[in-house]
C-alpha positions in Angstrom: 25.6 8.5 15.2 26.2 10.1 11.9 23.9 10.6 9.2 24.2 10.1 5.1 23.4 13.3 3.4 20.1 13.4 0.9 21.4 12.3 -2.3 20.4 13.4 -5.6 17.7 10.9 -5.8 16.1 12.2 -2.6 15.7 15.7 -3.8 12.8 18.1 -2.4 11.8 19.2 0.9 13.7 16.7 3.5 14.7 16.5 7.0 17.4 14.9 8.9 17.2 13.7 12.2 19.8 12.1 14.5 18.8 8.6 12.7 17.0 9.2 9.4 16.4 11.7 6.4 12.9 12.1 6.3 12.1 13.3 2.5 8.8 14.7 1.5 7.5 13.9 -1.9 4.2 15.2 -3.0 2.4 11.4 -3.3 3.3 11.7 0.8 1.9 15.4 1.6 -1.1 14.3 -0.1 -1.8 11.5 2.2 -1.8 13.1 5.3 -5.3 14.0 4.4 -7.1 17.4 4.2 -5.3 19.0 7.8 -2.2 18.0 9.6 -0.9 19.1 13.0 2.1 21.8 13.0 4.6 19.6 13.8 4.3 18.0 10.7 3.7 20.8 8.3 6.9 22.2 9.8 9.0 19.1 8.8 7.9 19.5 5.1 9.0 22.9 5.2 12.3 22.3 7.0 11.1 23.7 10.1 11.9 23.3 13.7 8.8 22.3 16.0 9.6 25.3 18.2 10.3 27.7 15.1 6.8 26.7 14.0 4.9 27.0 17.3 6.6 30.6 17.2 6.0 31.6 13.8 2.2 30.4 14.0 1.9 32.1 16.7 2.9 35.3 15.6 1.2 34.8 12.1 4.3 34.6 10.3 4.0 30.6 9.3 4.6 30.0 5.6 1.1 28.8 5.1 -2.5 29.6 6.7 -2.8 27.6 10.4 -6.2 26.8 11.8 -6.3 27.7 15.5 -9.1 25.0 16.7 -8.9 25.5 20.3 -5.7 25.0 21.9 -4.2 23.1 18.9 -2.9 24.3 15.2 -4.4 22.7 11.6 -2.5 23.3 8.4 -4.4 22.8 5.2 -3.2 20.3 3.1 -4.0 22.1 0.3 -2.2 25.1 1.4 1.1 23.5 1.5 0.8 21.5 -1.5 -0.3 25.4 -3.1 3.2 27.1 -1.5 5.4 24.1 -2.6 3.6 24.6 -6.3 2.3 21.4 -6.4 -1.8 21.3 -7.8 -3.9 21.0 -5.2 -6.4 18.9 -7.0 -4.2 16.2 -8.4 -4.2 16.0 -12.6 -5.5 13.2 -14.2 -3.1 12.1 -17.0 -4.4 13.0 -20.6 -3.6 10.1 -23.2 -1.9 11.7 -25.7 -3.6 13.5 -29.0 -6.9 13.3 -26.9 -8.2 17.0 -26.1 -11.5 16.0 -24.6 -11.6 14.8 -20.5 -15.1 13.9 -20.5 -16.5 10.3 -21.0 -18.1 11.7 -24.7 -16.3 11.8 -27.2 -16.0 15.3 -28.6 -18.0 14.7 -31.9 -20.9 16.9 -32.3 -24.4 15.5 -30.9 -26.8 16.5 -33.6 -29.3 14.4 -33.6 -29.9 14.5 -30.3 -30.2 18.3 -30.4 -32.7 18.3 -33.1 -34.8 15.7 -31.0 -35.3 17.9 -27.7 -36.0 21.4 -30.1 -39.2 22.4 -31.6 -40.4 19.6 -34.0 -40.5 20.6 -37.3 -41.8 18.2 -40.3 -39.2 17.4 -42.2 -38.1 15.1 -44.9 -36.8 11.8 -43.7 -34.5 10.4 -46.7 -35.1 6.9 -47.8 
């Protein structure tokens, strides 16, 4: 069986198997959670299950792997981090609007002057 190579559309970190073209985008990194097995961090990087086992191994994978007892852990957030991808995703900023809070970014006076010494003051009428 012969495989289709990744078009232009499918661009990023893929990999082709005997019966599919497995492509990695980041909505689909992000969703393996906060750890995934070696296996699978070595598909987004291209990498053979054996190169990986090796490479971890010997300390030489691309990213940090967890040794939890006879198994390997890759951070999520370590392979978003080598592919350049945030690893905290960005919330979208409407545009002309500097501030991310809730508040708006006008000053709070009044509400300054009410939790400060109290001072008599004038009150206009």
């Amino acid at each position: 069986m012969t495989t289709t190579p990744p078009t232009a559309e499918a661009a990023g970190p893929h990999h082709i198997t005997a019966d599919r073209i497995e492509v990695w985008t980041e909505d689909t990194v992000r969703a393996l959670g906060v750890v995934t097995d070696l296996p699978t961090a070595a598909r987004i990087f291209g990498l053979g299950r054996a190169l990986a086992y090796q490479l971890a191994a010997a300390g030489d994978f691309p990213v940090p792997v967890l040794r939890v007892g006879n198994r390997y852990r890759v951070p999520v957030a370590a392979i978003l981090t080598a592919l350049h991808i945030p690893a905290a995703p960005v919330a979208p900023v409407a545009v002309g609007d500097l501030t991310t809070s809730d508040q708006s970014s006008v000053d709070h006076h009044d509400a300054i002057r009410s939790s400060g010494p109290q001072h008599d003051r004038a009150v206009p009428t």
